[in-house]
N, C-alpha and C positions, 0 to 999 in steps of 0.2 A: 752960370750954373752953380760954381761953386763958393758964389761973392758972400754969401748968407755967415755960411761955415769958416771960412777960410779966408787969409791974405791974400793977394794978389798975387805972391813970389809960392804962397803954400799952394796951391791953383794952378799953376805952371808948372810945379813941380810933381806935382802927382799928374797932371796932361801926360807929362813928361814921362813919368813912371809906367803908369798905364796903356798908355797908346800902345809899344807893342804888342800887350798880352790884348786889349782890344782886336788890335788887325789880325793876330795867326785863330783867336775864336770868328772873326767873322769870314777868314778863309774857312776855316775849318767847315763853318754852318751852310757857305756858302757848294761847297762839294759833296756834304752830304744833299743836298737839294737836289744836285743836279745829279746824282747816284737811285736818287726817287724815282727823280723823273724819267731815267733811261731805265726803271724796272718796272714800272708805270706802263710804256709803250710796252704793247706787244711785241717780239721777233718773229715773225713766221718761214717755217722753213718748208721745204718740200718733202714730198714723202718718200724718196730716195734716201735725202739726209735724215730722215727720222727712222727709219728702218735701217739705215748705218750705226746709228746713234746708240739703240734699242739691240743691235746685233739680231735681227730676223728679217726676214725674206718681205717683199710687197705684200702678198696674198697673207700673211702673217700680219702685217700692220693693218690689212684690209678687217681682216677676222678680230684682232684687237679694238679696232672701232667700232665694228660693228655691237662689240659685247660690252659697249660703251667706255669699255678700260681708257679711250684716250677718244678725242673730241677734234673732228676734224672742222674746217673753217674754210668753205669759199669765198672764195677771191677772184674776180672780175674770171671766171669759169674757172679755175685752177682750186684746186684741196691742197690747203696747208695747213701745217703744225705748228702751235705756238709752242715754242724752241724750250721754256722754260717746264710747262708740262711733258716735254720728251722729257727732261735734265730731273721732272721729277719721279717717271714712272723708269729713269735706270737705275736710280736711288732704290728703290723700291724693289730692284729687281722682276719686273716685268718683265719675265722672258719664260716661255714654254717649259715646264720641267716633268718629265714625267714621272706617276705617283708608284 
């Protein structure tokens, strides 16, 4: 790779020098990947945990879906919540306030 440029001993020595800084960026690239990929999957949780989550009642998380404010997702007959859209509608304070 580097016979063009360099000695034999100059070649070794930058191997040498670099290797580490190679291995801790291709850990590094390699944990961001896999940090993707687990935010990529959905989490789905049940509607107990989402209305824990959210701090409101069933019939409340029921009336919030239906006004479209969150999006529920069957699963082999079960309603669940993708985990990150609760984490984002308590950001947002989504919770009942009266005016």
């Amino acid at each position: 790779m580097f016979s063009g440029f360099f000695t034999t001993e100059q070649a070794e020595a930058l191997k040498e020098l670099f290797a580490p800084v190679i291995k801790d960026l291709v850990t590094m690239i390699a944990e961001k990947v896999m940090e993707l990929e687990q935010l990529r999957e959905p989490k789905y949780i049940t509607r107990t945990e989402a209305a824990a989550m959210l701090g409101v009642s069933l019939p409340s998380l029921h009336n919030y879906t239906r006004a479209g404010w969150l999006t529920k997702h069957r699963i082999s007959g079960r309603v669940l919540y993708d985990q990150r859209e609760i984490e984002e509608a308590v950001e947002k304070n989504l919770k009942y306030r009266r005016q």
